[in-house]
C-alpha positions in Angstrom: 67.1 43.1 -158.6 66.2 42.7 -155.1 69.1 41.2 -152.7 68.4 39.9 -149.5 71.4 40.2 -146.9 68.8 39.3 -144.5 65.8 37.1 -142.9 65.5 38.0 -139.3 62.7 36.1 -137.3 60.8 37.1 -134.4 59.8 34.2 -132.6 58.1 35.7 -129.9 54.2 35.9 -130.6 53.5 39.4 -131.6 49.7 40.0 -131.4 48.0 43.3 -131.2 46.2 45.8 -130.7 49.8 46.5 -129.7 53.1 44.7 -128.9 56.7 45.4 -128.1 59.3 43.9 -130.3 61.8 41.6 -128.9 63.8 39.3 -130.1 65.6 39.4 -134.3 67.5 36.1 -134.6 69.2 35.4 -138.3 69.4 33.5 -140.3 65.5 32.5 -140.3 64.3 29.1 -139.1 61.7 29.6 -141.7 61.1 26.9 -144.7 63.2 27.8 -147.7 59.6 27.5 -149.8 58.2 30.8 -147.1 61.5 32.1 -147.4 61.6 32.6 -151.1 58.0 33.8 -151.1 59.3 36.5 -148.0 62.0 37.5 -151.3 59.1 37.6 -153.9 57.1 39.6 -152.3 59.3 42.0 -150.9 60.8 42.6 -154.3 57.3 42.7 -156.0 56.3 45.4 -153.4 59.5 47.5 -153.9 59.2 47.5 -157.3 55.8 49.2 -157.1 57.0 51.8 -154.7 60.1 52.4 -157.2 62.7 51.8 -154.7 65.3 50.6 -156.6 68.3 51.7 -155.4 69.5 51.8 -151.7 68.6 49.7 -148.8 65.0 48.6 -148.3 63.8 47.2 -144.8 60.2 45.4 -144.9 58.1 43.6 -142.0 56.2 41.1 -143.1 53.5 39.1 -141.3 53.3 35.0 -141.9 50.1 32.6 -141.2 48.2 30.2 -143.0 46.8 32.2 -145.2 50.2 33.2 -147.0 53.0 36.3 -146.6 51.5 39.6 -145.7 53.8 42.7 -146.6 52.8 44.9 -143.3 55.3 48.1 -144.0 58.2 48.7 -146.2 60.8 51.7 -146.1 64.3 52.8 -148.2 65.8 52.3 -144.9 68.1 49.7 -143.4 67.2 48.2 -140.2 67.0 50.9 -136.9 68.3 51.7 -134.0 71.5 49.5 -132.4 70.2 46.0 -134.7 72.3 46.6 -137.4 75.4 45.8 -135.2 75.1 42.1 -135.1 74.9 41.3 -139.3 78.4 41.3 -139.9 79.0 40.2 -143.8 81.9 38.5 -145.7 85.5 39.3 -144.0 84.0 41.9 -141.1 82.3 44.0 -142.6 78.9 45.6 -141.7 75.6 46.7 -142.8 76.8 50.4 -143.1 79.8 49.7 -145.2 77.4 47.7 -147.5 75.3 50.4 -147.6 77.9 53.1 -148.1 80.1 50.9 -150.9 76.6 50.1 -153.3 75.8 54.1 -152.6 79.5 55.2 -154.0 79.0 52.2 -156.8 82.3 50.9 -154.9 82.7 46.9 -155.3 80.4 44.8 -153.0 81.9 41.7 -151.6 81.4 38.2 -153.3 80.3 36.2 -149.9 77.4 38.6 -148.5 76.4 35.7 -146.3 77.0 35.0 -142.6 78.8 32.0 -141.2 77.0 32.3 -137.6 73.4 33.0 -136.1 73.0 36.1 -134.4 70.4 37.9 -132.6 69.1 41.3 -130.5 67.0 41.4 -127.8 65.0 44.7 -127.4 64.5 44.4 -123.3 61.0 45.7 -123.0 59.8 48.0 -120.6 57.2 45.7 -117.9 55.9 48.2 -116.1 55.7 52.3 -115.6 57.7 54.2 -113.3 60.8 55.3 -112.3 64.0 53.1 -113.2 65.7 53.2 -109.9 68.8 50.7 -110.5 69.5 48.1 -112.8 71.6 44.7 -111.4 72.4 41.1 -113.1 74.3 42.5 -115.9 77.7 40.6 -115.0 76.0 37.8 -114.8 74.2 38.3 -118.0 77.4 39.5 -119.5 78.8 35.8 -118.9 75.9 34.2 -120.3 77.8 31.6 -123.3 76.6 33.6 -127.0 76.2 37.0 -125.3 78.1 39.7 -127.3 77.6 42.8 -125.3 74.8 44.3 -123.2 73.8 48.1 -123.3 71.5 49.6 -121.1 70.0 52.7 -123.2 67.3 53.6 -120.5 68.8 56.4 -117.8 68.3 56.0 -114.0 66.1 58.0 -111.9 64.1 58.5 -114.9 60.1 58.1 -115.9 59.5 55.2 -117.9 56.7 54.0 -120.0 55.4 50.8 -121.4 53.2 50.8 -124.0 51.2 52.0 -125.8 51.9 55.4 -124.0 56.0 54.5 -124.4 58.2 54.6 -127.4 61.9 53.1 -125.6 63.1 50.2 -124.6 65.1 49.4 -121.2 68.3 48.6 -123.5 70.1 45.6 -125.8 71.3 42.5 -125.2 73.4 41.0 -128.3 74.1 37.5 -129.2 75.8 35.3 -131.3 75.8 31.7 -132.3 76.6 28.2 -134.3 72.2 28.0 -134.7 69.4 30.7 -134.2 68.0 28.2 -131.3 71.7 29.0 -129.4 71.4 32.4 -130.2 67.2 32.3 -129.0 68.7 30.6 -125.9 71.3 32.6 -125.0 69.1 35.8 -125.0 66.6 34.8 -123.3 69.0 32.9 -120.4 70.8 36.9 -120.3 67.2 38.5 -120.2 66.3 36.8 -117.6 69.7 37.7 -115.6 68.4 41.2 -115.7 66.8 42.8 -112.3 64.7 45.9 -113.1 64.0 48.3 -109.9 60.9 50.6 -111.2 59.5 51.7 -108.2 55.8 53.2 -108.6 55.8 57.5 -110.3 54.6 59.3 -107.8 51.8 61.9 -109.3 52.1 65.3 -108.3 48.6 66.9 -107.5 47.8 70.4 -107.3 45.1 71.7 -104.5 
């Protein structure tokens, strides 16, 4: 049967054609009813792909309408999110992952005793990144694990739909999802972005 280690929520609206991802906060601040449905109808939809063994990460769309299964995978979640779900005594996603793959024992408490949260930092503009300042001071921010800027100076960037990257990470931890919520945004907003505009090169 299906376990979950994990709700995230992403309480920024997220409405198309197109959007950037930004903030994950766990655990989710939805009700336990949507919450169990979210369960039932991963595990309905994983069934029916046959993954059964291995991690499966799904995004899944809530209105009034009901829970809408948008995309699943027999993946865990990408990129640098995985490092804030921290289970049991310490131990991470990948060790989860890597103990159920070598039928090693899983720890009893899978839970997590704290909220925690990423914030993708998206990209506002195109252009060329030209320096990147605040980050002490977003460093400091109360909740704020760590801070990694992943996008390189003197370098092209682009929002989307034309992009594919993000400007970098900010990680958080705290007693409630609204700390954690908080305390990203409070860091985010810390953050000064030079982009100056790309200058096109044009041939006579």
């Amino acid at each position: 049967s299906l376990q979950t280690l994990a709700l995230f929520d992403k309480p920024d609206p997220l409405e198309g054609p197109y959007f950037e991802e930004t903030i994950y906060v766990t655990p989710s601040r939805l009700a336990p009813d949507v919450q169990k449905a979210i369960s039932t109808r991963t595990a309905e939809a994983a069934a029916a792909l046959g993954l059964r063994e291995g991690p499966v990460h799904a995004e899944l769309r809530i209105n009034d309408e009901g829970v809408w299964l948008i995309e699943m995978a027999g993946r865990s979640i990408g990129g640098l999110c995985s490092t804030v779900l921290e289970f049991g005594a310490g131990i991470s996603l990948e060790e989860i992952i890597l103990r159920h793959a070598m039928g090693a024992e899983l720890p009893a408490d899978t839970g997590m005793d704290h909220a925690a949260g990423v914030m993708m930092i998206p990209i506002p503009r195109g252009g060329i990144l030209r320096e990147v300042t605040g980050t002490v001071a977003a460093a400091v921010v109360p909740g704020v694990t760590g801070i990694d800027i992943t996008a390189p100076l003197h370098q092209p960037l682009a929002p989307l739909p034309e992009g594919a990257s993000y400007l970098g990470f900010i990680f958080a931890q705290g007693r409630t999802p609204e700390d954690v919520e908080a305390a990203l945004r409070t860091a985010h907003a810390a953050l000064k972005f030079r982009i100056e505009p790309a200058i096109p090169l044009r041939v006579a």
